[in-house]
C-alpha positions, 0 to 999 in steps of 0.5 A: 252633297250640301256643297253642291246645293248651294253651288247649284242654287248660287248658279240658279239664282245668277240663271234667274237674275241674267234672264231678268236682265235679258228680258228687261233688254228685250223690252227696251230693245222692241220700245226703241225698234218701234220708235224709229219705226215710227220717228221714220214714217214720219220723216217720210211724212213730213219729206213728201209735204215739205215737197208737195208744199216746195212745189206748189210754193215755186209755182205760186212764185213763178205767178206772182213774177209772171204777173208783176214783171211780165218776163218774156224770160221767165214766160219762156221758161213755161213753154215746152218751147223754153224748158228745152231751150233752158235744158241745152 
């Protein structure tokens, strides 16, 4: 009879220390789940800026070539006219 309440606090004891574990796994398991979580909005954040600038950057260029050089190329390429010739 005594045999059997040792076996069954040993076995308790390991019940106590696994769920321990398994709450200290679920802990880091929510902080990481969260972090990406965030870590991607802000990729996404930082994709629609990069693009955002990227593209008032292009224009910008475009100007500044329209200005100094006065393409008829790149003047052609700005007219509905031109992007459908530059498509074909």
């Amino acid at each position: 009879m005594k045999a059997e309440g040792e076996q069954h606090a040993a076995v308790q004891r390991e019940l106590d220390a696994a769920n321990e574990r398994f709450k200290e796994f679920e802990r880091r398991d929510v902080q990481l789940r969260e972090d990406l979580k965030h870590l991607k909005a802000k990729r996404r954040k930082l994709a629609e800026r990069l693009q955002r600038e990227g593209a008032k950057r292009t224009v910008c260029w475009l100007r500044r070539c329209l200005q100094r050089r006065g393409s008829t190329w790149l003047r052609g390429l700005l007219t509905p006219a031109g992007r459908e010739g530059a498509q074909r």
